[in-house]
N, C-alpha and C positions, 0 to 999 in steps of 0.2 A: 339078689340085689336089684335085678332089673325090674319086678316085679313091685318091689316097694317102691321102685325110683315111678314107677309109671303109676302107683298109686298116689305119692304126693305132688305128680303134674296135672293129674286129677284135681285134687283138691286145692292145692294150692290154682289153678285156672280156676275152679269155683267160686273163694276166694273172693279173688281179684273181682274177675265178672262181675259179681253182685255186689262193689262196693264204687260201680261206675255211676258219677254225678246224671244226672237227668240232661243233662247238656251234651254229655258225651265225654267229656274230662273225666278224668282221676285227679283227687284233691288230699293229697297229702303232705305231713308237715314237714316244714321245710325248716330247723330247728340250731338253731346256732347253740352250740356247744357249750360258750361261758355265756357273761350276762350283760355285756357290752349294748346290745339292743334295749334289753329291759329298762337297765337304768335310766342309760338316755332318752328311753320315751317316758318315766316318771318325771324325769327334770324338764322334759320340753312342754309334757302337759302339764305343769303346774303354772311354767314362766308363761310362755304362747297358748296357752287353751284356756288359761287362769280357772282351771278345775283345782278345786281343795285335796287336801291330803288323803281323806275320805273316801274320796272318790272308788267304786270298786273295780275299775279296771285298773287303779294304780294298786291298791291295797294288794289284787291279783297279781300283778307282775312283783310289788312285793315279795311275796309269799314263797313265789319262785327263786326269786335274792337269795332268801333266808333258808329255802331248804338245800340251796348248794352249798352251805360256808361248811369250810371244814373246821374240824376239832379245834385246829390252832387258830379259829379264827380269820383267815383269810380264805381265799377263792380261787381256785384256778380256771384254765382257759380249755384244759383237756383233762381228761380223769386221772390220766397219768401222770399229767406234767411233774419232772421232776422237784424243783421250787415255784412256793405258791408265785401266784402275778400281783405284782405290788399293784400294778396298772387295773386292773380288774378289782383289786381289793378297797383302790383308792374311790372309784367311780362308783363300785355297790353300797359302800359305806356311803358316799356323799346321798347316791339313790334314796337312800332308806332314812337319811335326815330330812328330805323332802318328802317322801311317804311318811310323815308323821313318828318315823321313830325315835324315841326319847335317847340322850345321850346315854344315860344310866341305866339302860338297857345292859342287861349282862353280854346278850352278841354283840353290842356295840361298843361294850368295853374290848372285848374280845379280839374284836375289829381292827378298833385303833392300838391298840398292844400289836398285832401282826404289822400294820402300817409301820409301827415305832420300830422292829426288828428288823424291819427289809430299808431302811433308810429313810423312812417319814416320806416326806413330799419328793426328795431325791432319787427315790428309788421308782419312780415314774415312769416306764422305758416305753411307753406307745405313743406314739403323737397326735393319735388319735382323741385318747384318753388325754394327752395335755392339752388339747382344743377344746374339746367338751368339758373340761374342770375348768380353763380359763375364763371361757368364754360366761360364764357363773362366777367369777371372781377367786374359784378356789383353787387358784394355778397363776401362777404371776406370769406376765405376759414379758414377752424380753423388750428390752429398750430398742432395740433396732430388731426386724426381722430378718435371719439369714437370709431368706428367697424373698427379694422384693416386688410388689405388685405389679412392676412393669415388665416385669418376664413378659406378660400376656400379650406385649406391643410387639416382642422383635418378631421381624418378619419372614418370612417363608426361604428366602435365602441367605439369611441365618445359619450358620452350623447346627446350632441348636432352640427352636422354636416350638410355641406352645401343642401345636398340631401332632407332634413328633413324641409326645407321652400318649399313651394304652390311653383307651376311652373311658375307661374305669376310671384312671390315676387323672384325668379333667376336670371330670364333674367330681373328683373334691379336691382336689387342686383350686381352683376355679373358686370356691367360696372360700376355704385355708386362705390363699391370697388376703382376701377382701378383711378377714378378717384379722391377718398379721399385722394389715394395714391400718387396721380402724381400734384395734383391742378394744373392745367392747367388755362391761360387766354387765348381764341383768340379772345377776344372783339376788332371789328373795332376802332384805333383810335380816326377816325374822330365822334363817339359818347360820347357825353360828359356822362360822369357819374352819378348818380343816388345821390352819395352822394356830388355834385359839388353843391354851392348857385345857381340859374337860373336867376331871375328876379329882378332887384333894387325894394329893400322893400318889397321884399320876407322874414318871419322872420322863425328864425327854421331850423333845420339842417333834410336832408331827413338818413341822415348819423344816429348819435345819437345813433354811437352802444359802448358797454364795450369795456375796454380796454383787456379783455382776450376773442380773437373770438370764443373761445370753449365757452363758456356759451349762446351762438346764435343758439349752432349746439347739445347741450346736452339740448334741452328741448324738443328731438326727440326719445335719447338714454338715459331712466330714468339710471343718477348717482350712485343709489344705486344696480341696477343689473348689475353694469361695472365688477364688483368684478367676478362674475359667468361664463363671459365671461372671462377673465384675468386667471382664473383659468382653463376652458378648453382649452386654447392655450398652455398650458404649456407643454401638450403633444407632441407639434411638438419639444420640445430640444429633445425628444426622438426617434426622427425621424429619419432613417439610413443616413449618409452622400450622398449627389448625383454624382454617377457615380463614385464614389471613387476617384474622384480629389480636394476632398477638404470639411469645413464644408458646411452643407445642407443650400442653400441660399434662406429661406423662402419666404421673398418678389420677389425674381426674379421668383422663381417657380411657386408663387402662381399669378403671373402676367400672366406667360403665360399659367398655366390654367384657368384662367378668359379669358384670349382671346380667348385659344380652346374652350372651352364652349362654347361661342357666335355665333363662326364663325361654329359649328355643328350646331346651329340651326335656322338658316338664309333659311329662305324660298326662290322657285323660282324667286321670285318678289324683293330681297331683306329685306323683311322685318325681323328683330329679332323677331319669334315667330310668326307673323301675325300681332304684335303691333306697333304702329308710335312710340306710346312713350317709349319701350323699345330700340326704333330702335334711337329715337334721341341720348340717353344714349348710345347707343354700337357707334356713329358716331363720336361723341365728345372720348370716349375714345381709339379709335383705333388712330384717331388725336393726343390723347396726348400720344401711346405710339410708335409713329413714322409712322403711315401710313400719305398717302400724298392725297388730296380730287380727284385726276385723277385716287387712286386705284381701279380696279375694283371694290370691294368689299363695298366701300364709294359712287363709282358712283351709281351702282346696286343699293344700298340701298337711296339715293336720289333719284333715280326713284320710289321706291317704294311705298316712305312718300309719293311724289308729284300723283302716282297713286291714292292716296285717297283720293284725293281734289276731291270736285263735287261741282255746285251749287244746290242753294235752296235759295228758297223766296229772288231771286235777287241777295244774296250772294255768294260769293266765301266760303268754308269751308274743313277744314281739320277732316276727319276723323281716329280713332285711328285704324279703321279694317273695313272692312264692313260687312255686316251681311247679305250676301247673302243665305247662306247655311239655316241658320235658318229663313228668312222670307220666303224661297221657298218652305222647309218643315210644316213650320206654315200655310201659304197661299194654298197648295196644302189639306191639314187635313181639311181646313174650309170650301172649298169651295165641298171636298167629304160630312162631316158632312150636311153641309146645301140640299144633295143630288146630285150632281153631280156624275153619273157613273165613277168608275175605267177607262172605256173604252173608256172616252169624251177626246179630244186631250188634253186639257191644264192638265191633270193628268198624260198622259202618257206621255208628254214631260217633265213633271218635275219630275217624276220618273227615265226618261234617263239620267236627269241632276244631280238629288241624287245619282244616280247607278257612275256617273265619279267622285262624291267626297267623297265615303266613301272610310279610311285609309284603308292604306296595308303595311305600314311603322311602326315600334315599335318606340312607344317615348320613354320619359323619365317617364310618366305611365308604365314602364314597370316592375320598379324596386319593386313595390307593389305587385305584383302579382305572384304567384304559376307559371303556364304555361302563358303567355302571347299569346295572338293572334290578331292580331289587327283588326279590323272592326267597329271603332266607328265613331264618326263623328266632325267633329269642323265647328264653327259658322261662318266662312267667306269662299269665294272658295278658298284663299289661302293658310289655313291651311293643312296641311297635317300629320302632327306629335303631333298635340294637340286637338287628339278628348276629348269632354265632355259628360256630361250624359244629358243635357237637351237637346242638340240639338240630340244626337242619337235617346231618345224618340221620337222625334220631326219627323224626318225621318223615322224612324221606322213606325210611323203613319201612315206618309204619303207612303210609299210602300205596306203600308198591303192588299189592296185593288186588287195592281197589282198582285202579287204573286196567288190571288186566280181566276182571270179574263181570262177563255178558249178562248177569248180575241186577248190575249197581244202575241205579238211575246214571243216565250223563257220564259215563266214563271218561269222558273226554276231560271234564273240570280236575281228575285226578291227573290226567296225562300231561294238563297244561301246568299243575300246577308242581309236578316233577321236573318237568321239561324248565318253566323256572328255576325252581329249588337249585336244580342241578349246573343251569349256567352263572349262578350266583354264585355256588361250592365252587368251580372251578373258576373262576375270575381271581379267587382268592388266597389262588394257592401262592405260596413267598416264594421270591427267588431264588430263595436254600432249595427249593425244595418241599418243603414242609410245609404243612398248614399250622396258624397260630389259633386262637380263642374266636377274637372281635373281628380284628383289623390283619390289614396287608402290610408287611414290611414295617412292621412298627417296634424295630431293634436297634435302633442307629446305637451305635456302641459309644457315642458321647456320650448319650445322656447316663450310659452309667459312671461319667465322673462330675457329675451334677451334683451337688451336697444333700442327696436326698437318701434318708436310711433305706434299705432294704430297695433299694432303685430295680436292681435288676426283675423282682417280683413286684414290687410295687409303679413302678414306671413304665414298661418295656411290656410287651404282647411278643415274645417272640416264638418259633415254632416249638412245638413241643410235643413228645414221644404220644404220648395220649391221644391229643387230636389229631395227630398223622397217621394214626394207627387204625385211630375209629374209622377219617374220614379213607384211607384206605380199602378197611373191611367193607363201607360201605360199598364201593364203587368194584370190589372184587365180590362178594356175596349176593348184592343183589340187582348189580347192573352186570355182573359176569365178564367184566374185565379183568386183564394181569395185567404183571410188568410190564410184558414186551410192549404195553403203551406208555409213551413216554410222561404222563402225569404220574399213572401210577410206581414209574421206574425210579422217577427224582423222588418219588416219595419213601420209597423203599431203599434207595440211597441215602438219605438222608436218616432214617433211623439206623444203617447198619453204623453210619456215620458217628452216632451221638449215642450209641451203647457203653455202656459201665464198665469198667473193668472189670468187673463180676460175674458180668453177663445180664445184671439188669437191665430196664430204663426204668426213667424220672419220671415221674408223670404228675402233672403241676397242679391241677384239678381234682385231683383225688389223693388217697393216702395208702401209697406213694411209690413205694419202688414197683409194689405190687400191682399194683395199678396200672402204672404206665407199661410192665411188662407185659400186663393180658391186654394190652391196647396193642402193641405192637405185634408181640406174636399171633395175634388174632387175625390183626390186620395183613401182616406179612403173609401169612399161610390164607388167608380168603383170594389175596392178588396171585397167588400161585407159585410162592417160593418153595422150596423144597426144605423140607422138615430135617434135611442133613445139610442144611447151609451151618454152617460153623458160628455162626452168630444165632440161630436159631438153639442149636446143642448147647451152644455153652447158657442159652437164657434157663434152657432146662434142667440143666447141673442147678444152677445156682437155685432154681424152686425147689427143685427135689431139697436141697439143702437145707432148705427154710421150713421148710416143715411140720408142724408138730408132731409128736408124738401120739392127740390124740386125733390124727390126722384131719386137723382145720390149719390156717393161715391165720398169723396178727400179726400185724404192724401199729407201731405208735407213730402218733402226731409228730413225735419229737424227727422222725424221719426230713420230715418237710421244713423244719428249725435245722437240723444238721445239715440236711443235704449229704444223708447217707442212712443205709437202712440202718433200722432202730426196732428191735423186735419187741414187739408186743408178747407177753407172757401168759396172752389166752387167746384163744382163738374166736376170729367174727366174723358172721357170716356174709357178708358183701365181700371180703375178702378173698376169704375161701371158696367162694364163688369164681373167684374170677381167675384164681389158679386154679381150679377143678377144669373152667372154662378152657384154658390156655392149653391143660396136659393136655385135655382131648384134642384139640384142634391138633397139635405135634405128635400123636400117637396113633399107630394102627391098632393099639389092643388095650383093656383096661388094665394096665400094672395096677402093683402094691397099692402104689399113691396115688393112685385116679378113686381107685376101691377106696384105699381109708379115706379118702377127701370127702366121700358120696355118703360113706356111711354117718361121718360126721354131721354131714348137711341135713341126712336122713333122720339123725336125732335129734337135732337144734333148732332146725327151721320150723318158726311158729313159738320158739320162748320169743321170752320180753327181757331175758337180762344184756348184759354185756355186750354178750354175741352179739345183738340185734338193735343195741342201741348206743356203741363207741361211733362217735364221728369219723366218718372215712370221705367227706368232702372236706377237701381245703380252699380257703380264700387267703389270707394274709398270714405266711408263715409266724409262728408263734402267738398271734395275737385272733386268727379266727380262721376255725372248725364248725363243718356243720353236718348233724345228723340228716340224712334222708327217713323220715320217714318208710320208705316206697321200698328201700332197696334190700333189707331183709326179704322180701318176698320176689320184688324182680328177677334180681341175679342167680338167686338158687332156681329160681323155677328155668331159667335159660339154659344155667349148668344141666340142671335135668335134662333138656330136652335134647339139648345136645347129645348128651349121654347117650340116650336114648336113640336120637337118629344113627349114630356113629359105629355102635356097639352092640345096638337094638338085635340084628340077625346072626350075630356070634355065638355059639353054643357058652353055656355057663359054667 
């Protein structure tokens, strides 16, 4: 066993090496699961880039549409998902009538047949997808909008104010508003409508919505917390008149702070925030409050979207960011762990490559925090104002090696640039205890009676098993602190805290129990918990449980929609990776299930099916999953090494 393990951290580190960009980065795809991106950039480059149907990078993402639909006709969002997504099936279908496909097309009869069986237009459950169909005219927009644009005025002491939603849940909040407010159509004509009959002896309306369009749009904004929200607004009559020429003109005001919002945080490239799909949202509403698509600011950001397009496996695809930052950091950590010297080229070039992306810019993290100083890090190269905690660990790692290497040109630039890193990580840690994603202390528990669907993951940054875990292990594996320091002790409380009744954790960024458990026990045992803490043991019952048979790990997406494990009925390799990773860290000796985990890894790693390419990142429970590229090859090779150091001098 050891022998084969030490032969594919071999090859798997050769691999990797030889597939390092000329910059120093690692450039892999960063692959959203259903086809939510795709569609919406063929509809925005048709309306906004007024490219033909022709075009080959729509026909491309196309192609992609059309090689996901299933038998019945419709589309899901994960391979497994139980029932197809109406919401996905409504917006690829709309897609592929803007890609020039003919109604009478046999998948597009196909189509609208799946559409007709899940509820026609009614059975629409994303609000996402009801933005992006309305804003095209193929989604009726409601007469009044639950969440009204002046949310954006009430002010800072406020129970509940704009600042007080996840950085994420802004920048498209932020243009949603603008547009609940403005209902905009710039649907092509020449596309017939979604709710038009299509085909003689076609039966059934794809239409078949109520006659009050608010009951379409309120099963996003529960009804009974509208009241809560109605009652904090009341505070803007109290608002001083503006500029003393007259009463204070809430929606005009609050319009054009939704605009200055956005247009602050518009990255070099274009993009709102580093996001496509923030960025579709801010393009459609600057369109409906009078900009014109030859604006700079429209063109710029068309270029932006259209930079994220890459292929893969044949397809054209649109990306929502790319994930440079974080697989160069990942990728650089493993392939030191597996041995590679600090001083081997492909470490010090991607250290020169980390050293041009860490921040020096205050975002809107800033507002949580005592003294501010920036030095974190964000997950793609074109972030610059939205560093997070996983990818700073992540980095962090990966420089640590250089800073101490008599080596490296300037060691010093690695040392200041830790010494940063590292008072930005701690700045940020919540007063639970815990570290979150983005932002500090961004859980007021109001805002989860806000009328806003899926609030708690959609709204709310708060801490979470995963980033506690990471940022833990970092500060116990490679700065060689424990508990007994009081950051690392709140943070160790705070996961023993927020464990399962299982013995799991949650873990919100990935999929998912699995996840957040090798975050945590990773993390626990790097700060120097004992492998017989009881919360420790019972997280290990419960993997051993989980198990396969042919000893890998799977979890389904559906895990993350439930909020409870959901077993996947094959095993993938990121997964299994990271409970191979987790036994070892709690064990003195290779058992059964560290063996069969290894051996698994030993025969899968390097396929292309399943194993290696089920979505194990999460973004927006049920509605978006994303494939790494990277992490079939990361996490096994880490497991390896691990293995390997752990185990490496024990008799066979």
């Amino acid at each position: 066993m050891l022998q084969n393990i030490q032969t594919e951290i071999r090859r798997l580190s050769g691999q990797m090496a030889g597939s390092q960009s000329a910059d120093g980065s690692w450039r892999y795809g960063f692959i959203e699961s259903g086809q939510t991106l795709d569609a919406a950039s063929i509809v925005l480059m048709r309306i906004a880039a007024g490219k033909q149907a022709h075009d080959p990078v729509i026909q491309g993402l196309a192609e992609r549409i059309v090689s996901e639909q299933g038998s019945d006709g419709a589309w899901r969002v994960y391979p497994d998902e139980p029932s197809a997504s109406p919401s996905s099936t409504a917006e690829n279908y709309v897609a592929l009538l803007y890609a020039g496909f003919g109604e009478q097309l046999p998948l597009m009869i196909r189509a609208r047949g799946a559409i007709r069986e899940m509820g026609g237009l009614t059975g629409v459950d994303s609000l996402m997808t009801k933005f992006l169909l309305a804003v095209i005219g193929q989604y009726p927009w409601p007469r009044w909008f639950p969440v009204p644009l002046s949310i954006i005025l009430l002010p800072s002491y406020s129970p509940i104010h704009f600042q007080q939603f996840s950085g994420y849940a802004r920048v498209h909040i932020a243009p949603m508003l603008l547009l609940g407010h403005r209902k905009p159509d710039f649907g092509l004509s020449s596309i017939p409508k979604l709710a038009q009959p299509r085909m003689p002896g076609e039966s059934g309306s794809l239409h078949a919505l109520p006659e009050d369009n608010n009951l379409l749009w309120l099963r996003h904004f529960d009804i009974r917390k509208l009241s809560l929200l109605q009652d904090g607004l009341k505070i803007l009559k109290n608002l001083p008149f503006s500029g003393g020429t007259g009463p204070f003109n809430a929606p005009g005001r609050a319009a054009a702070l939704a605009e200055q919002f956005m247009l602050e945080r518009i990255e070099s490239d274009g993009l709102l925030y580093s996001y496509a799909t923030s960025t579709f949202l801010m393009i459609y509403s600057l369109l409906a409050i009078g900009y014109k698509p030859a604006d700079p600011v429209i063109a710029n950001a068309l270029k932006g979207i259209q930079s994220q397009i890459f292929q893969h496996n044949g397809h054209w695809m649109q990306q929502n960011t790319n994930s440079t930052v974080w697989d160069t950091a990942l990728t650089s950590y493993a392939l030191q762990e597996a041995g590679m010297p600090a001083e081997a080229m492909p470490i010090r070039k991607a250290g020169e490559y980390l050293l041009t992306r860490q921040h020096s810019k205050l975002g809107d993290w800033k507002l949580g925090v005592r003294h501010p100083l920036a030095g974190g890090w964000g997950f793609s190269d074109i972030n610059t104002i939205n560093p997070d905690m996983d990818d700073t660990t992540a980095a962090l790692r990966a420089i640590a090696g250089l800073k101490k290497s008599s080596l490296i040109d300037d060691p010093y630039r690695y040392e200041s640039a830790s010494s940063r890193g590292l008072q930005w990580l701690l700045s940020m840690q919540n007063d639970d205890g815990g570290f979150a994603a983005f932002e500090r202390n961004i859980d007021n528990p109001l805002l989860l009676w806000l009328p806003i669907e899926g609030g708690k993951d959609a709204v709310t940054d708060p801490s979470t098993a995963d980033l506690t875990g990471r940022t833990l292990h970092y500060m116990g594996a490679t700065l060689g602190l424990t508990t007994r320091h009081r950051i690392l002790r709140r943070a160790a409380d705070w996961l023993y805290d927020h464990q399962e009744q299982d013995g799991s954790w949650y873990g919100r960024w990935g999929v998912c129990y699995i996840y957040g458990t090798w975050a945590a026990l990773t993390g626990l045992m790097a700060a120097g918990e004992s492998a017989e803490h009881q919360a420790i043991r019972k997280a290990e019952g419960w993997l051993r449980s989980i198990q396969h048979p042919d000893g890998g790990f799977g979890e389904s997406c559906q895990s993350n929609r439930l909020k409870r494990f959901s077993p996947l009925h094959t095993s993938v390799l990121s997964q299994t990776a990271w409970a191979l990773d987790a036994l070892i860290a709690i064990s003195a000796e290779p058992d059964g299930s560290i063996q069969r985990a290894a051996a698994y890894l030993l025969e899968h790693t390097g396929s292309s099916g399943a194993a290696a390419s089920y979505p194990t990142g999460a973004g927006l429970p049920g509605h978006f999953y994303n494939q790494y590229e990277s992490y079939s090859r990361i996490w096994p090779l880490l497991a390896f090494s691990h293995y390997e150091r752990k185990f490496g001098e024990l008799p066979e």
